[in-house]
C-alpha positions, -999 to +999 in steps of 0.1 A: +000+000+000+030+024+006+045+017-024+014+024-044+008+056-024+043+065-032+036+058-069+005+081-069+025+110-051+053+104-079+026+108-106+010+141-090+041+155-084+057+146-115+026+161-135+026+194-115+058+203-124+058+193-160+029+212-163+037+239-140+073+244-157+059+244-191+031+268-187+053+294-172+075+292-202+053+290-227+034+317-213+056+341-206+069+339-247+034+338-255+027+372-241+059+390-247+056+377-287+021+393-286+027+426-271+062+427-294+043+421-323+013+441-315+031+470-307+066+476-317+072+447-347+098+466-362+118+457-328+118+421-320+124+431-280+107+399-273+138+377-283+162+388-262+139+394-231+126+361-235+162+346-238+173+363-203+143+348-186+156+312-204+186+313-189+173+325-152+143+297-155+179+270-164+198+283-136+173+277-111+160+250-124+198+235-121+205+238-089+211+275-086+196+303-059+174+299-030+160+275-014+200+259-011+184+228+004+171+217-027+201+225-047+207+189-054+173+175-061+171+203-086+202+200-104+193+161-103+159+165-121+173+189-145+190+159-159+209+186-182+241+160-176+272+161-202+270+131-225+301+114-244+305+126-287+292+095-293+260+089-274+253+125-283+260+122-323+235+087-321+209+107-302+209+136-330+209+108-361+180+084-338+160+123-334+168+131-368+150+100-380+125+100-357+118+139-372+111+127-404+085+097-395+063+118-371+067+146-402+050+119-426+024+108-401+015+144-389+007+147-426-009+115-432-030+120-405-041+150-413-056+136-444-073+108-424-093+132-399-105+164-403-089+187-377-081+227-377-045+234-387-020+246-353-020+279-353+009+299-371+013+339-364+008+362-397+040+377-405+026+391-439+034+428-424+060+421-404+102+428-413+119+397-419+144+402-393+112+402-368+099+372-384+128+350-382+141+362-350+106+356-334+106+320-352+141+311-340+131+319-306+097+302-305+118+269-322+142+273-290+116+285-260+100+255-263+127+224-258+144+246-232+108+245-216+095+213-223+129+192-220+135+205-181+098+202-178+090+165-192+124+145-198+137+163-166+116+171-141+087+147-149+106+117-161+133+117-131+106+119-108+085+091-123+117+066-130+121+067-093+090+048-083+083+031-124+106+009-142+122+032-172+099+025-201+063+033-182+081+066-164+085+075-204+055+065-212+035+087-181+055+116-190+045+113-232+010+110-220+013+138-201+036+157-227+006+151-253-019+164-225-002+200-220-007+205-258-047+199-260-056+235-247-040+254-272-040+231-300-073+207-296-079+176-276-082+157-313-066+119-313-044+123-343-025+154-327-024+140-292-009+106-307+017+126-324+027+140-293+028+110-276+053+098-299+073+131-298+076+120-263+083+087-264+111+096-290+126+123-263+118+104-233+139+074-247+163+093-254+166+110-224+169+078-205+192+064-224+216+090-225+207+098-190+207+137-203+184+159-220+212+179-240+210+157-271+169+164-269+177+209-272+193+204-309+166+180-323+138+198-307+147+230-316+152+220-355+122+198-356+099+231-344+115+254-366+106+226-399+070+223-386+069+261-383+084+268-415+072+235-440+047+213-424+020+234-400+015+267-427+003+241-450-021+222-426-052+243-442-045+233-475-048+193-472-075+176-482-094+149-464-088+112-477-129+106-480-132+134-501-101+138-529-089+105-523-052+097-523-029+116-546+007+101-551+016+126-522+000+106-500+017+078-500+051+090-506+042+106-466+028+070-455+061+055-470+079+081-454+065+071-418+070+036-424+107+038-435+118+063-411+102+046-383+123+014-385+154+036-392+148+054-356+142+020-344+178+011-354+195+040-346+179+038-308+190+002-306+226+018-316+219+046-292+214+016-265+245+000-266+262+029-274+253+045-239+258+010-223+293+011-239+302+046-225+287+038-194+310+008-189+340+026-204+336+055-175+332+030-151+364+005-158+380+044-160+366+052-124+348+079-133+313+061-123+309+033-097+309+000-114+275-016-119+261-047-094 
């Protein structure tokens, strides 16, 4: 009975914090890229602003400030650990692959259930430099949110009282969850989610690190900005237009690029097992058993 009370406090705690830590974030950008943009486009103030209030969030989140007593837990669930080149260059090639299959089922999807676009700002009147400033930082706001908030916070939490692979899946669940306000509580997008978590959540573990997560995250936002979500309005249901060649070019796409993530996680795997052993027959980590 303790143990499953334990469990239950691990889940509350876990989602309060995800939540907590990635409401604050994304709210905060949210407001300042509305004022900016409302008021003084011509002066993307927002970026810079918002990239102060990134690195304050990190260095408390790590460990930094008052309350000293929690320095350690914090640091710990920041899990924002250095990783070895190679476990690092896997995790990009595993997210890169992974990028490209949840790009094709986005898409695919899309054509299979009728669901409103996500919503992209108009920039039609605003200066470039405003417009890709603003993008850049909306691309990065959101992984150095969401990654201390989920793959940190969240995931440490839950992989103390869960073996590894349901603390991942709890904190996709919940990753998918924090996206229904503003984007819709529709199955398709919340699945999508839920494998953009899985994807980060594994890696996360594996590497024991959410550094490798930042660079994926960041370039997979900035191609769904830019390529895949402006064109969301413009797809065609499958019951209606039928399937155009287009269509299953993306359904291949999903299908190939899946089993190539699959691969490069298995090589992730063993790569991180390979590190881990290395450090430890160095001395740098006590040795496992």
């Amino acid at each position: 009975m303790e143990h499953v009370s334990s469990q239950m406090r691990a889940l509350a705690s876990s989602a309060l914090l995800g939540f907590g830590i990635t409401v604050f974030g994304a709210g905060v950008w949210a407001t300042l890229a509305t004022v900016n943009l409302a008021s003084t486009p011509g002066i993307p103030w927002s970026v810079p602003v918002m990239a102060v209030l990134l690195w304050l969030m990190w260095q408390y989140l790590g460990g930094r400030w008052w309350p000293r007593s929690t320095s350690a837990a914090r640091r710990l669930c920041l899990r924002a650990n250095p990783v070895p080149g190679s476990v690092f260059a896997w995790a990009q090639v595993a997210g890169g692959l992974s990028l490209v299959a949840l790009a094709g089922y986005w898409i695919v999807l899309s054509q299979l259930v009728k669901m409103p676009g996500n919503a992209v700002p108009d920039f039609s009147n605003d200066p470039l430099r405003t417009v890709v400033l603003t993008i850049g930082m909306a691309s990065l706001a959101a992984p150095l949110t969401e990654e201390p908030a989920f793959r940190g916070y969240c995931q440490v939490i839950l992989e103390r009282q869960f073996r590894a692979p349901t603390a991942v899946i709890i904190s996709s669940i919940l990753f998918s969850l924090v996206h229904g306000p503003t984007q819709g509580f529709l199955w398709p997008k919340l699945l999508v989610y839920f494998f953009v978590g899985v994807m980060f959540g594994t890696t996360a573990h594996l590497a024991n690190s959410i550094v490798p997560n930042i660079p994926v995250h960041f370039f997979g936002l900035l191609i769904f900005f830019t390529l895949i979500w402006p064109r969301d309005a413009t797809r065609g249901l499958l019951a209606e237009n039928g399937a155009d060649v287009w269509f299953w070019i993306h359904l291949a796409q999903a299908a190939v690029f899946t089993v190539l993530a699959i691969l490069a996680y298995v090589r992730l795997a063993k790569t991180a097992r390979d590190a881990t052993a290395a450090l430890a027959s160095n001395g740098v980590l006590p040795a496992e058993g």
